[in-house]
N, C-alpha and C positions, 0 to 999 in steps of 0.2 A: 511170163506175166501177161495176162490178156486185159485188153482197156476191152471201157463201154462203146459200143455203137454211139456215134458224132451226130446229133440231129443239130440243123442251123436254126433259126428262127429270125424273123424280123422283131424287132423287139416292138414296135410301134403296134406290129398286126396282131404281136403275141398279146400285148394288152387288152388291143381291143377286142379280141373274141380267141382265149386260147385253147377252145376246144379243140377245133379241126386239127391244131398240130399235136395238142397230146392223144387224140386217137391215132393219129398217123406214128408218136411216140408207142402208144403200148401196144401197136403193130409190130414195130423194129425190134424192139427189145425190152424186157421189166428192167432194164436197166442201162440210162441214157448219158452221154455225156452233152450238154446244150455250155457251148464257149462259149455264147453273149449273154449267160447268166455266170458264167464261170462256178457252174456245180453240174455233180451227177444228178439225176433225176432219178427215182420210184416212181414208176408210171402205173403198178396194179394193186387193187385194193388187198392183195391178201399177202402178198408183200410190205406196203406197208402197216399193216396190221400186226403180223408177226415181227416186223423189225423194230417199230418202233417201242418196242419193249425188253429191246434188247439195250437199255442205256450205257453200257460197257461198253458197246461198241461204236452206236447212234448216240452219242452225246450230246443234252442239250448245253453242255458247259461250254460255253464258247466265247471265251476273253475277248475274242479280236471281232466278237461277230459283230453288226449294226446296231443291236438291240442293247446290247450290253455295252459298246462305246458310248452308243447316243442317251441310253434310259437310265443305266446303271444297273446291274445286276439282281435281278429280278428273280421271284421262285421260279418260273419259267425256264428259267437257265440255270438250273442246278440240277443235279441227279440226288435219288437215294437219299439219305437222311437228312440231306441238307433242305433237299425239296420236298419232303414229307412233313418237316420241322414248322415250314413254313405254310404249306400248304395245312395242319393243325389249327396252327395261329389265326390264320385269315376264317377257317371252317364256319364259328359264328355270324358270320356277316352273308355269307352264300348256302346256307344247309337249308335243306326242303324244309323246314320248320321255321328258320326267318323268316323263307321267301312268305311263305305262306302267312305268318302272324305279323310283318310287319310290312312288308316290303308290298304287298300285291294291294291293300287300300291306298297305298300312298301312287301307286301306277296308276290307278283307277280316276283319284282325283286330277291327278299330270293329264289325263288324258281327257276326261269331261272338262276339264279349262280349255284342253288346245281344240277338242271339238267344238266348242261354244262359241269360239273367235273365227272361226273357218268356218262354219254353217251360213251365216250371212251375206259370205261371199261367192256363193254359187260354184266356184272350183278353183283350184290352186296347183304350184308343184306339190304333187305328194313327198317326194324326197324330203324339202326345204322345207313346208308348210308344216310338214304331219308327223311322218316318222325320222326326222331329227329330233324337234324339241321332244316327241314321246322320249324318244333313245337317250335324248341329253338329260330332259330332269326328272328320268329312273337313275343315270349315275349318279347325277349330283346327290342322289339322298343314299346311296349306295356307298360312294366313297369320301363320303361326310363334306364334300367341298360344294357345299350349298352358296356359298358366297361367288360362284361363276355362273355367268350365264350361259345360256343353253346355245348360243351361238359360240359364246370360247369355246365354251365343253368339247360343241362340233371340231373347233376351228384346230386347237390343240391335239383332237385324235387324228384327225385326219394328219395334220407335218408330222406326226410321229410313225404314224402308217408311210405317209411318203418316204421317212428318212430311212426305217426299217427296209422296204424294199428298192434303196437309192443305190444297187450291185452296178448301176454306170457312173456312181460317183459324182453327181451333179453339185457341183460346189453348194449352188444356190438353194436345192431343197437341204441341204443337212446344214444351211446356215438356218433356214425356216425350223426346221424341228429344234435345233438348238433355242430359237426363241419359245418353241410352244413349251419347251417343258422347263423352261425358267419360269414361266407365266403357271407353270402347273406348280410349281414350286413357293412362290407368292403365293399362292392363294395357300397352299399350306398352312404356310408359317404362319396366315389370320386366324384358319381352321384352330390349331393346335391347342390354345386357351381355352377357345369355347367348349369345343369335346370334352375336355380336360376336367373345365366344372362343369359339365352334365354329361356324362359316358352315356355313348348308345351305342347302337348296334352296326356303325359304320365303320368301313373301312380302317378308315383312318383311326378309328376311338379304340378296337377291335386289337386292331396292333401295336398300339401304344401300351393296353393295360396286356399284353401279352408278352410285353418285355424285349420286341425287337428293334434293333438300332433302324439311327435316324433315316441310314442309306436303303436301309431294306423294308423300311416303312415309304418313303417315297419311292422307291423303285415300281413297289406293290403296284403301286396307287396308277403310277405312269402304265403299267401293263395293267391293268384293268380300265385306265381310259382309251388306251389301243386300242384293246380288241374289242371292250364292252359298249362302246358310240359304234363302230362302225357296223360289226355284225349284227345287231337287232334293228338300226337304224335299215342298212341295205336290205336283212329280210324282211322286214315289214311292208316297203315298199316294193322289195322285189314276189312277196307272195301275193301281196295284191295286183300286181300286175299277172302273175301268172293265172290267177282265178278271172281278173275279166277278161283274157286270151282264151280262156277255157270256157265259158259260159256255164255248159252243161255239169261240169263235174262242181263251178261255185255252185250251182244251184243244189246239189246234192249234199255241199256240206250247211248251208243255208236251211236246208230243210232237217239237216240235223243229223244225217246221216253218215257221213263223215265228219270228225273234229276235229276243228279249227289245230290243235297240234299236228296231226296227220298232214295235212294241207302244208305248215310250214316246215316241217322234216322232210317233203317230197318236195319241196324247192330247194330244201337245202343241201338236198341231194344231187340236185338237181345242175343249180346254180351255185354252188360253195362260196358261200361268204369269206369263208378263210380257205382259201386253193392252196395254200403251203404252208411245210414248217421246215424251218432247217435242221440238220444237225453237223454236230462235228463229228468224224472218224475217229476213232479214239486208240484202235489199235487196227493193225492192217487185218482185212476181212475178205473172204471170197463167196460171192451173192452172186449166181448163175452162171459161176464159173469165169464172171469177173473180181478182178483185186482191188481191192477199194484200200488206197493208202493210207497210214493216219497224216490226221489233219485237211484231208481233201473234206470239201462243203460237199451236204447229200441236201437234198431237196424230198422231203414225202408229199409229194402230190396228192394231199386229200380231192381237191378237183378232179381229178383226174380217175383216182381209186373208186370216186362214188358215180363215174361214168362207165366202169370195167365191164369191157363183154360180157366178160367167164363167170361176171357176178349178176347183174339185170338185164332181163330181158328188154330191151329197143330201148338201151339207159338216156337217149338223146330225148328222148320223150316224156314230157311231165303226166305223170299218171298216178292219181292218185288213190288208185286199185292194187297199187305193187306194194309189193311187202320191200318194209325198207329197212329192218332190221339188223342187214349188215352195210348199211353208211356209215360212215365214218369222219362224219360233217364236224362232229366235237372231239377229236380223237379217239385214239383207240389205246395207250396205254397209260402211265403214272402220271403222265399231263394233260390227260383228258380234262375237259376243261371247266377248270372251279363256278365258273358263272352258269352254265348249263341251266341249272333250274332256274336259275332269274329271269335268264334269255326266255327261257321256253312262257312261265309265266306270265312276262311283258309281252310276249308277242302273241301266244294262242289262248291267253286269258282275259285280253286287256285290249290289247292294241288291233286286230283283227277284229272280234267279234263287237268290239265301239263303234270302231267304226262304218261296219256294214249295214250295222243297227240304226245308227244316227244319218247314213246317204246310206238309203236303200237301191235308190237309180246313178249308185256311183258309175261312172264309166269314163273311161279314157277319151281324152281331147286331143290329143296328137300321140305321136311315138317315142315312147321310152327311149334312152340310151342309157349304154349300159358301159363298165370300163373297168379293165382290173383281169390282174392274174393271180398274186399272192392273196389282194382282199377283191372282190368281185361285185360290184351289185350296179345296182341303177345310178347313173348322175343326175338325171331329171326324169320327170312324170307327170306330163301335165293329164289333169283328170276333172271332170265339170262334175256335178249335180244338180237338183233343180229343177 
């Protein structure tokens, strides 16, 4: 029986910039064993490209995993018909033809409000000021819980994100998630009448007249406020920073030559909003000639995969010239990710070209910081106008 090559990490340093050690990972080996996350690692994008479609083996079924103790058993953690069944149901509420007929004027107006109160103030955190409440009140109309504000929204994805990647067991953050997804739960149970007498096209209304139970209609709801605040929220503000870093290549898509999508696919490539997914082992497998037991935790390093030598050229480098057609920022098989086109939408429809429009001499006021392995993006941004 042959194990993975042992890579250590700091878990502190890993947080805070974990590139260096996963290129120093898909040096050693595509296949890593990291003890202070207690999982194997997929360190190369065509690795996990091809594996994660292998759901017999890479299961997302995973009883005892964080997501499913803390959230409840979501389509996300199902495989095969279970997660098809569900992944049908929700369809209405995320297919290119919502996004488009309903969803993209309601982003437009979220965002000419939040530009209208921040114009007069010459400059703000972009994180805080701009691309949260964007991020928050496209969900709120997304998963019909209009009745929270765009600070819960924030406040609830974020302990749920924490609790999800809480692998050192911090009593205190998985008591915090416990509180944000009671509070997501509340607001529910207001939701539930109103939708009820006037059906629309949200989330929540979507599932109800689709006939799935109560546990798997809030479960939905809880995994689309995970991932759907933090990923458009962090790339919003992380492609804006990447563009005034870059001057020359904004200026090109500014002038129209490059699109605003391009621009945030090559950050997302770039920077991975979502750097991981788990899975469970589901029967014993041998992947480069290592044995991967069942029930041992695998980690697919999308961060990592969309950094791969063997796939882009100088990938450490945001280049908005490269063909980026094999990232794999939204995944790559049967859970590749239902919000996709809302994301893409909010951010290279809506929320990018608003804003460049409305501060044309946007520009950065001090230094970004940035934090995250599993989710990734900016924590603050300060940025002036004017």
């Amino acid at each position: 029986m042959t194990q993975a090559q042992v890579y250590e990490i700091d878990p502190q340093g890993f947080w805070s910039d974990p590139y260096p050690d996963l290129k120093r990972m898909r040096a050693l080996g595509p296949v890593v064993r990291v003890p202070q996350l207690g999982a194997t690692l997929l360190t190369r994008r065509d690795d996990i490209f091809v594996n994660e479609k292998k759901t017999e083996i890479f299961s997302s079924d995973q009883p005892e995993g964080l997501m499913t103790v803390l959230m409840g058993q979501n389509m996300m953690r199902k495989d095969g018909a279970d997660h098809m069944a569900e992944r049908r149901a929700i369809f209405p509420t995320v297919s290119p033809k919502t996004v488009k007929q309903v969803w993209t004027e309601q982003f437009c107006t979220h965002a000419a409000r939040i530009l209208d109160d921040l114009a007069p103030r010459g400059g703000c955190d972009l994180v805080a000021d701009y691309a949260m409440p964007v991020s928050a009140e496209a969900l709120k109309s997304i998963t019909g819980l209009t009745n929270m504000t765009a600070h819960e929204m924030n406040r609830v994805s974020q302990g749920m994100i924490d609790g999800c990647a809480n692998y050192a067991g911090d009593p205190a953050v998985e008591a915090n998630c416990h509180d944000c997804t009671a509070s997501i739960d509340r607001h529910i149970d207001a939701m539930i009448p109103v939708v009820d007498a006037a059906p629309d096209q949200s989330l929540l209304s979507v599932q109800r007249r689709a006939g799935l139970s109560d546990s798997q209609t809030r479960a939905n709801i809880k995994l689309a406020i995970s991932g759907g605040q933090n990923e458009p929220r962090d790339a919003i503000a992380g492609t804006v920073w990447a563009l005034l870093t870059h001057p020359d290549q904004l200026a090109e898509v500014r002038a129209g030559r490059i699109p605003w999508l391009q621009a945030f696919e090559e950050y997302a490539r770039w920077i991975s909003p979502i750097g991981m997914s788990p899975r469970r082992v589901a029967q014993q497998h041998e992947l480069h000639g290592i044995t991967l037991q069942p029930e041992e935790r695998v980690f697919l390093m999308f961060g990592s995969g969309n950094r791969d030598e063997r796939i882009f050229d100088d990938p450490d480098r945001f280049d908005l010239g490269r063909d980026i057609s094999a990232a794999i920022s939204f995944g790559a098989g049967p859970h590749f990710c239902a919000g996709a086109w809302a994301s893409k939408s909010l951010i290279a429809d809506v929320a990018l070209p608003m804003l460049f429009e409305r501060m044309p001499d946007l520009r950065l006021a001090g230094p970004a910081r940035f934090g995250g392995w599993a989710f990734r993006g900016p924590l603050t941004m300060p940025v002036a106008w004017g």
